[in-house]
TIFINU-205437 format. One record per residue (C-alpha): residue in three letters; z, y, x; residue number from 1. Coordinates in steps of 0.02 Angstrom, whole numbers, plus 32768, in hexadecimal, padded with zeros to 4 digits. Each point is the difference from the previous one (the first is absolute). Example, Ala and Ser with C-alpha at 12.3 -4.5 7.8 and 13.67 -1.06 7.14 Angstrom:
! TIFINU-205437
[Ala, [8186, 7F1F, 8267], 1],
[Ser, [7FDF, 80AC, 8045], 2],
END
This chain:
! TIFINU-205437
[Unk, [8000, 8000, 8000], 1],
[Unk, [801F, 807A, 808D], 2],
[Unk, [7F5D, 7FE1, 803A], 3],
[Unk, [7F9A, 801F, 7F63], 4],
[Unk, [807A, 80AB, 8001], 5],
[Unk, [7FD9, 8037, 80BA], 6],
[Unk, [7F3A, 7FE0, 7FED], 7],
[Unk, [8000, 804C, 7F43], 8],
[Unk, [806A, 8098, 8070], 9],
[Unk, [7F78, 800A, 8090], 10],
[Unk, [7F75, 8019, 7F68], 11],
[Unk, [7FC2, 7F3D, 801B], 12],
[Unk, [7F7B, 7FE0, 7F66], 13],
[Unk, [8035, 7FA3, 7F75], 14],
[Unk, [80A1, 804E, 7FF9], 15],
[Unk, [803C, 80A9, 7F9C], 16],
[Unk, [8020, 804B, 80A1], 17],
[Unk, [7F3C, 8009, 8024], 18],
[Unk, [7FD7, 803F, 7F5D], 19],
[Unk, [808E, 8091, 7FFF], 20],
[Unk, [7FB5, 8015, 80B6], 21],
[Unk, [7F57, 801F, 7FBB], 22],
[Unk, [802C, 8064, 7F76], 23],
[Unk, [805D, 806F, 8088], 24],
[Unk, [7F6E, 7FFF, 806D], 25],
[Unk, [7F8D, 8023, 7F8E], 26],
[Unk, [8055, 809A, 7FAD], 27],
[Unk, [800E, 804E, 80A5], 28],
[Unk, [7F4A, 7FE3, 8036], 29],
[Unk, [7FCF, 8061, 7F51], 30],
[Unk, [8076, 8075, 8027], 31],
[Unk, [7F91, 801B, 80BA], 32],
[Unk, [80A7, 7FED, 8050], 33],
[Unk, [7F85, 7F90, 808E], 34],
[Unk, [8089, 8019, 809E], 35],
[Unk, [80AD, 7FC8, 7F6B], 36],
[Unk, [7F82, 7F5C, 7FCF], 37],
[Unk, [7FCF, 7FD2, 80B7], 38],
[Unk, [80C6, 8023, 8043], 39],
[Unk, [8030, 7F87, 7F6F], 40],
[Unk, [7F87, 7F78, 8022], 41],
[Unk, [8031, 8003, 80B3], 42],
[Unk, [80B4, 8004, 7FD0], 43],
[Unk, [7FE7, 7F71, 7F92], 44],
[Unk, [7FA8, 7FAB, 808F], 45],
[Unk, [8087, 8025, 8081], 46],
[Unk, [8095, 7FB4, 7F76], 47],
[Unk, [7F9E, 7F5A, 7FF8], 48],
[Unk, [8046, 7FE8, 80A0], 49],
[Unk, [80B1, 8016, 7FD9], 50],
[Unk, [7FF1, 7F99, 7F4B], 51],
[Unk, [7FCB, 7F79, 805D], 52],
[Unk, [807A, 8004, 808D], 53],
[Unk, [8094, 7FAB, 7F8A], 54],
[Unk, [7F63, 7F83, 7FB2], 55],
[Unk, [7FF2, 7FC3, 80BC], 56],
[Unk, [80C3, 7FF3, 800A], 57],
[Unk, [8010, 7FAB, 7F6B], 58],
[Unk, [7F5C, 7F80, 8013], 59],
[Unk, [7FEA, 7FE0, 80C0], 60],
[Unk, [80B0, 800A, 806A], 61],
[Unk, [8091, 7F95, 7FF3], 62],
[Unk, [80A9, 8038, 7FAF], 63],
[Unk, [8081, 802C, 808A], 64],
[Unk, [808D, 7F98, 7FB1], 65],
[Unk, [8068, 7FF3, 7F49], 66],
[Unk, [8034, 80BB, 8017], 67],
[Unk, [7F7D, 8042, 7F97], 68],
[Unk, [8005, 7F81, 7F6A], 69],
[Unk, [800B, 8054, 7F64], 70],
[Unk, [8024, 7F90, 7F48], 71],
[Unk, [7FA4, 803B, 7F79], 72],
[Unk, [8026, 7FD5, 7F45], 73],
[Unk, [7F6F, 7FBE, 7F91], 74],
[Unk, [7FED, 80A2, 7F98], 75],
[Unk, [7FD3, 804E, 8083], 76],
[Unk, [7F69, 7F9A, 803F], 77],
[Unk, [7FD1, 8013, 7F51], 78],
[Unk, [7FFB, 80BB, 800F], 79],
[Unk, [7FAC, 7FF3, 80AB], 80],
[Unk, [7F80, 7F82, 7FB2], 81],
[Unk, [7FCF, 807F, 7F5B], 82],
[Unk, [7FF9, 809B, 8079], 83],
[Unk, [7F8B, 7FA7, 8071], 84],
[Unk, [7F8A, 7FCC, 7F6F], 85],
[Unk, [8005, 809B, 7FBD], 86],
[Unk, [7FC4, 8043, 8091], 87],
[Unk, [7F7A, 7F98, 8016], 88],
[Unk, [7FC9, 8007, 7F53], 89],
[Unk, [801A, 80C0, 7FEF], 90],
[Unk, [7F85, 8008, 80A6], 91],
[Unk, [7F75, 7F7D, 7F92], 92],
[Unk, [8014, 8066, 7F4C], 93],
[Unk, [8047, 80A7, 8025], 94],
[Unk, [7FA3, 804B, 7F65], 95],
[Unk, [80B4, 8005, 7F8A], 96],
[Unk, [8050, 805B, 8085], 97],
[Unk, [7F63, 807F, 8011], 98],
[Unk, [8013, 800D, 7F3A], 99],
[Unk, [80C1, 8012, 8014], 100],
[Unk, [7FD9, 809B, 8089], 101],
[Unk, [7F8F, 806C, 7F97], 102],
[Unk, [806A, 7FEE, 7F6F], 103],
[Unk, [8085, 8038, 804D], 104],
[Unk, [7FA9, 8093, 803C], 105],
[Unk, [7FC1, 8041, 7F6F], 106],
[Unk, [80AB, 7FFA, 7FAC], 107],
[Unk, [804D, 806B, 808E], 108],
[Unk, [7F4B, 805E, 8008], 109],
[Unk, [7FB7, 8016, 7F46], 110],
[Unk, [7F64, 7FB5, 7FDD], 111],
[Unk, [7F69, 8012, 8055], 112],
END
């Protein structure tokens, strides 16, 4: 689950953290604010890096000892298990939470 949450983070497609990512990206390139888009995408390219740094710890090197063992309860990888495919399908069919967006704007806004 903390996987599918860093790479939805980074912007990885197929997660709601692209498409919010876009969205961003793609008001501020029709806004002409070029420099604020390519600063971002470079940004987003330089915290790749550090979203996968704790991926790497968690998938490819050995635990150092019991010290770190944390119990979880079963409600809880239940939570962590309906985040994670919300993410996922959030990032396949974001169209409710598009729908959600501009309603909500045009109640704080007027209509259009």
């Amino acid at each position: 689950a903390l996987t599918i949450f860093l790479f939805s983070l980074t912007g990885i497609p197929l997660t709601v953290g692209f498409i919010g990512k876009f969205y961003l990206f793609a008001a501020v390139i029709r806004g002409q604010f070029y420099i604020l888009a390519i600063v971002g995408i470079l940004n987003s390219v330089v915290s790749l890096y550090y979203y996968l740094k704790p991926i790497r710890m968690m998938f490819f090197e050995q635990p150092r000892g019991d010290e770190g063992t944390v119990r979880f309860e079963a409600w809880n990888y239940s939570l962590m298990g309906v985040l994670a495919c919300a993410t996922i399908v959030f990032g396949l069919y974001w169209s409710p939470i598009i729908s959600f967006a501009n309603r909500s704007l045009s109640f704080f806004t007027g209509p259009a």
